[in-house]
Structure formats: structure tokens, C-alpha cells
VEXDREN-2710 file (C-alpha; in Angstrom, 1 decimal):
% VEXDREN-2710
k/r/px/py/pz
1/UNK/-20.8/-19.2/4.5
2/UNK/-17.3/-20.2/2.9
3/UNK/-18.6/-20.0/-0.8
4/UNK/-18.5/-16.6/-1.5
5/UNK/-14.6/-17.7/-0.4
6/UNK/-14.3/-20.7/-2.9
7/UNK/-15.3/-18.0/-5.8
8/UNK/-13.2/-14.9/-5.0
9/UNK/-10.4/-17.7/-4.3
10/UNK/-11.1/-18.9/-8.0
11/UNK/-10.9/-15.2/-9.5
12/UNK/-7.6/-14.6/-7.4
13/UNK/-5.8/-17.7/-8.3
14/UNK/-6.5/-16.8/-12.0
15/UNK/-5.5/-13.2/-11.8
16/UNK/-2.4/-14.0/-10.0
17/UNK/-0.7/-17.1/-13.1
18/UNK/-2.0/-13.6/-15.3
19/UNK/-0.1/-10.6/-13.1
20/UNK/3.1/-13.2/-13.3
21/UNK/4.2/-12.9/-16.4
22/UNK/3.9/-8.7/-16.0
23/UNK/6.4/-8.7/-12.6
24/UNK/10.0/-8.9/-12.7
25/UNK/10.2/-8.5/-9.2
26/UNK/11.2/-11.3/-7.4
27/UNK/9.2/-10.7/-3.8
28/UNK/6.1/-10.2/-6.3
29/UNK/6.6/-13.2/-8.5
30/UNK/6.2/-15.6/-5.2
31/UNK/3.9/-14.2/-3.7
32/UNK/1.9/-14.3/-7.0
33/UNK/2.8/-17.8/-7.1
34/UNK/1.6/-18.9/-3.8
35/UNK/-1.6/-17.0/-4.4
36/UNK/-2.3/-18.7/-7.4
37/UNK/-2.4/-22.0/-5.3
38/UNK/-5.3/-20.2/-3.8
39/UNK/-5.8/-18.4/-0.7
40/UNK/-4.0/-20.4/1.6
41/UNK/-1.0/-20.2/-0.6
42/UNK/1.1/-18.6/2.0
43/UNK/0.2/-20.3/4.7
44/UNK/1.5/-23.5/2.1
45/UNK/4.6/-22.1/2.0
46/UNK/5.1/-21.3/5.7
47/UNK/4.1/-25.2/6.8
48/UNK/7.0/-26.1/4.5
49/UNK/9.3/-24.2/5.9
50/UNK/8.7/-25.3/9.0
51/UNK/8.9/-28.7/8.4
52/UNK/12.1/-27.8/6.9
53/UNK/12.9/-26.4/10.1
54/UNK/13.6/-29.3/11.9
55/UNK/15.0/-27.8/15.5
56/UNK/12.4/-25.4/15.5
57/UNK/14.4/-22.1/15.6
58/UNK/11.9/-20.3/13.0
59/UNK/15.0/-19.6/10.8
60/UNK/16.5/-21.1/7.6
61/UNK/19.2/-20.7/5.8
62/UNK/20.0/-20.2/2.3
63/UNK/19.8/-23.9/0.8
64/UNK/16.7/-25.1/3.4
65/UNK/15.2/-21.8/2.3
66/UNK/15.8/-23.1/-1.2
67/UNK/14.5/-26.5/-0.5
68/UNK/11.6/-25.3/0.6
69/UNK/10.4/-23.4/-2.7
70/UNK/11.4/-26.4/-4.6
71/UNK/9.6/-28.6/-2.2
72/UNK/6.5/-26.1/-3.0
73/UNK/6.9/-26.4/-6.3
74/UNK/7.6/-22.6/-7.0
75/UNK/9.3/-21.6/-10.3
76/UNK/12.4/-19.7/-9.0
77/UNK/15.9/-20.0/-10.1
78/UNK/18.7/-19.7/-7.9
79/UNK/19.8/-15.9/-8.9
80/UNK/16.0/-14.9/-7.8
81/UNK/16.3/-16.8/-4.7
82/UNK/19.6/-15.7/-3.1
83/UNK/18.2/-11.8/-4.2
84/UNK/15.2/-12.7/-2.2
85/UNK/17.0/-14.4/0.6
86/UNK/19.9/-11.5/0.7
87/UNK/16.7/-8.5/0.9
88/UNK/15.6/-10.7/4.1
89/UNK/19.1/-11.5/5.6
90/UNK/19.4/-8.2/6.6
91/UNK/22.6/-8.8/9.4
92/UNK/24.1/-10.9/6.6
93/UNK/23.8/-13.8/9.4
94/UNK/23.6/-16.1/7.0
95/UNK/20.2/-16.9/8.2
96/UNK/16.5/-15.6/7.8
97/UNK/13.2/-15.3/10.0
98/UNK/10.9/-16.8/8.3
99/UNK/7.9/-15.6/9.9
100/UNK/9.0/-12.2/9.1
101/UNK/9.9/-13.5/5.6
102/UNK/5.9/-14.8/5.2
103/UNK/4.5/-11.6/6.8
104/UNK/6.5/-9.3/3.7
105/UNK/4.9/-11.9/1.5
106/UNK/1.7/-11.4/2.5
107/UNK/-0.6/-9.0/-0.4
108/UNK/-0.4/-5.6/1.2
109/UNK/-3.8/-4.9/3.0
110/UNK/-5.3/-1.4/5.0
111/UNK/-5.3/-1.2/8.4
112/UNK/-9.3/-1.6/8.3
113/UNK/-8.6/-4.6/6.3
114/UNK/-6.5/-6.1/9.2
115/UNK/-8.7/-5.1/12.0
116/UNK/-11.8/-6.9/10.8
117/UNK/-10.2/-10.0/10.0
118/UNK/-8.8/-9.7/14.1
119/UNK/-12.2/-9.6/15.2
120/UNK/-13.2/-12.9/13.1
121/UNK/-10.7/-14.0/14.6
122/UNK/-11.6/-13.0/18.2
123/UNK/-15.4/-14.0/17.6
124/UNK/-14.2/-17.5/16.8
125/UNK/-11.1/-17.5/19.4
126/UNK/-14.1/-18.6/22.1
127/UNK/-11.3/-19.5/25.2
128/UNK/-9.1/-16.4/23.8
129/UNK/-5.7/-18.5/23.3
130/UNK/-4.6/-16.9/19.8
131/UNK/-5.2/-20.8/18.3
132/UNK/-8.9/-22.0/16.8
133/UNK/-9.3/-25.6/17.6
134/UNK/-12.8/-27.8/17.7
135/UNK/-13.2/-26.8/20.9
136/UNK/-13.5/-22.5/20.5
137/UNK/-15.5/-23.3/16.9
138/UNK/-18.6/-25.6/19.1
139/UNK/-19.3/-22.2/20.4
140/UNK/-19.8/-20.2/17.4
141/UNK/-20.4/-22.6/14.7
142/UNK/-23.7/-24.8/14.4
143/UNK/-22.3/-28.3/12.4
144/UNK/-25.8/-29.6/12.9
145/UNK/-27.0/-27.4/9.6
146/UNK/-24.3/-28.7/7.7
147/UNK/-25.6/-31.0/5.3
148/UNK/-23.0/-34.0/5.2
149/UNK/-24.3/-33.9/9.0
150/UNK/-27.8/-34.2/8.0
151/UNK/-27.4/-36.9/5.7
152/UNK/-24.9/-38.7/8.3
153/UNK/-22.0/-38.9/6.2
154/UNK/-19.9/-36.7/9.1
155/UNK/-20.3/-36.6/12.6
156/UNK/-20.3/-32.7/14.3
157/UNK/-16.2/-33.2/14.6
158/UNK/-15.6/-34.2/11.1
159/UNK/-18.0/-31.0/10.1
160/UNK/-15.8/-29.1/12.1
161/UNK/-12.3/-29.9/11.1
162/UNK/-13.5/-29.5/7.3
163/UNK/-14.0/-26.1/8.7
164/UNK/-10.6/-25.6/9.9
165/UNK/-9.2/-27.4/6.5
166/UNK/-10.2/-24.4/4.9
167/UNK/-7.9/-22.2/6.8
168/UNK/-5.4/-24.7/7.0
169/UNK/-2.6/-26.0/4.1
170/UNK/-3.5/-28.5/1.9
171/UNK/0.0/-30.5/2.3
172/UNK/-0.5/-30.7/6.5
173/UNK/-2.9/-30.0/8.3
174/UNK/-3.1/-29.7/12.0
175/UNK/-6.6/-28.7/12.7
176/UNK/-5.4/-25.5/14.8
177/UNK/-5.3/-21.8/13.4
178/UNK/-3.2/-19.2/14.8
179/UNK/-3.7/-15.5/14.2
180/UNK/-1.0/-15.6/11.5
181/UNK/-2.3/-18.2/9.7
182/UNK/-5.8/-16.5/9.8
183/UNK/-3.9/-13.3/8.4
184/UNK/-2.4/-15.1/5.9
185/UNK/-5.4/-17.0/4.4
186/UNK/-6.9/-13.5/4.6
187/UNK/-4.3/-11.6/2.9
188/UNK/-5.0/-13.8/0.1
189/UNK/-9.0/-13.5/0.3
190/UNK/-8.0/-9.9/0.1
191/UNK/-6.2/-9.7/-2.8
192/UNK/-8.3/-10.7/-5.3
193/UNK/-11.2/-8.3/-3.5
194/UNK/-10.6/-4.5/-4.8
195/UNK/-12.4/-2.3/-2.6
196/UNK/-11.8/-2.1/1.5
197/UNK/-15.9/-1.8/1.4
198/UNK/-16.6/-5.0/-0.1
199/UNK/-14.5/-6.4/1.8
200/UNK/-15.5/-5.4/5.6
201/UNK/-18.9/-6.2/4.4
202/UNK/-18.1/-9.6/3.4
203/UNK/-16.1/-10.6/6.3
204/UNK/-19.2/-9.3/9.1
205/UNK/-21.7/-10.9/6.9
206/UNK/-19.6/-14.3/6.6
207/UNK/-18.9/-13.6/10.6
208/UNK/-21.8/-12.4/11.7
209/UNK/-19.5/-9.2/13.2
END
């Protein structure tokens, strides 16, 4: 279900390190960055940030917004990040939403694009609280075909939270998806998939939608 994933993931990672060297633009050169960590690139950078964000107020300013690129081991001096962090201080607070900040770094996708990825997400949202846990994916996902389940290396939960891992960044995970997260790892599917098409098929094949 997830491999057509691992390849397109490949393609994109590659195609992003090559678009780099073409972009001056400093929004574009991270976001080409995090996708060439692979589709979950963005959702990397947002765990970071949050981390960094140790009173939970979803903002950062300038140097724990630059922490958290170095932390993530992005190539950006400090010129490209104040530019960046200036374009998303709009009232010049000093300070910047960062979950507004990861949305604008997100690969621009078509409306379409976004509405099938919100009913994957529904489908596998079984109790409907905007977070995918163990618990919604027993309802929608069999583990028991899963072959490290049928040569008991994994129980059904371990199946399961490789599962999640996928959505999930590879520095921390939490076994929980929210919507943004979803839309994130998806933005980066997305990118490296030319053709809206292709792309609704694969996600109601991969989803059964």
C-alpha cells in the first residue's frame, strides 16, 4: 500500500537537492530542502519547532526560529533567514506563527488535491477527532496481512505504529497524526507527482476512496 509512496518519495527527494541549486528564493530553497529529506520533510521541521517552543505558544522568534533550521540541519545563512522570518512577521511583533509559517512551506497543491487527501484522512479518522491513533487505524487497517505479523516478528500494535511512523518525523515520533501533519506529508507526496489525475487515482487506490 505505502510503496508506491517510498518510490515517488525517492524521485522527489532527488528532484528537490536538483531544483536547489536553480532557486534563489529563499521560501523555495527550504522548502526544497525539507523535501529532499523526503516527504515528511515539513512535518520534520514543524516537530522541531515545537520542541523549540518550550511554553507552547506556537510562536518563535527570530533566534529559536534560527535554532531550529540549524537544529534541522538546513543550509541557510543568517541574511536568508531574517528575509524569511521578516516576510512571515508581518505586525513586525518580533515573533512568528509557525503553523502558518509550515502551511506557506508546504508545495502549492489544487483544491482537488487537498480534498482527497481530507477524505483519507476522514476514512482513517474512525472516532472523527482530527488525530489518527492505533485505535481509529484497527478499524480500517488489517495488520494481520502484514508480513512481519505473519512471521511473528510484530505484534498487530507494533504493525500499526510502523504505520503511523510513516506519516510521522523521523526525529520524534508520537504515534498520533493530525490533519496538518497529514497535509504536510502529502504536500510532499504531491510534489514530486505532476498531474492532479495521477494523483487522486493514487490516493483512492492506496485508500480504498
Amino acid at each position: 500500500q505505502m510503496s508506491g509512496t517510498a518510490r515517488h518519495d525517492r524521485e522527489m527527494a532527488i528532484n528537490a537537492k536538483r531544483s536547489l541549486s536553480k532557486t534563489t528564493d529563499p521560501l523555495e530553497r527550504l522548502r526544497l530542502q525539507c523535501l529532499a529529506k523526503g516527504s515528511a520533510g515539513i512535518k520534520g521541521l514543524g516537530r522541531v519547532f515545537q520542541i523549540i517552543d518550550g511554553n507552547n505558544s506556537r510562536t518563535l522568534d527570530f533566534n529559536e526560529f534560527l535554532r531550529g533550521l540549524h537544529h534541522y540541519a538546513v543550509m541557510i545563512n543568517k541574511e536568508e533567514a531574517q528575509e524569511l522570518f521578516r516576510i512571515f512577521d508581518k505586525d513586525s511583533s518580533g515573533t512568528i506563527d509557525f503553523d502558518e509559517f509550515l502551511v506557506s512551506l508546504r508545495p502549492p497543491m489544487s483544491s482537488a488535491r487537498k480534498e482527497v487527501i481530507m477524505q483519507a484522512f476522514q476514512k482513517l479518522d474512525k472516532t472523527g477527532d482530527g488525530v489518527i491513533t492505533i485505535e481509529d487505524l484497527r478499524g480500517v487497517y488489517n495488520a494481520k496481512y502484514h508480513t512481519k505479523y505473519l512471521n511473528g516478528e510484530w505484534t498487530e500494535d507494533q504493525v500499526f505504529r510502523a504505520f503511523l511512523d510513516n506519516f510521522d518525523s523521523p526525529d520524534e515520533k508520537d504515534g498520533k497524526i493530525t490533519t496538518e501533519e497529514f497535509m504536510n506529508y502529502y504536500a510532499g507526496v504531491s510534489a514530486s507527482i505532476d498531474t492532479d489525475i495521477y494523483f487522486i487515482i493514487m490516493m483512492k487506490k492506496a485508500w480504498k476512496l
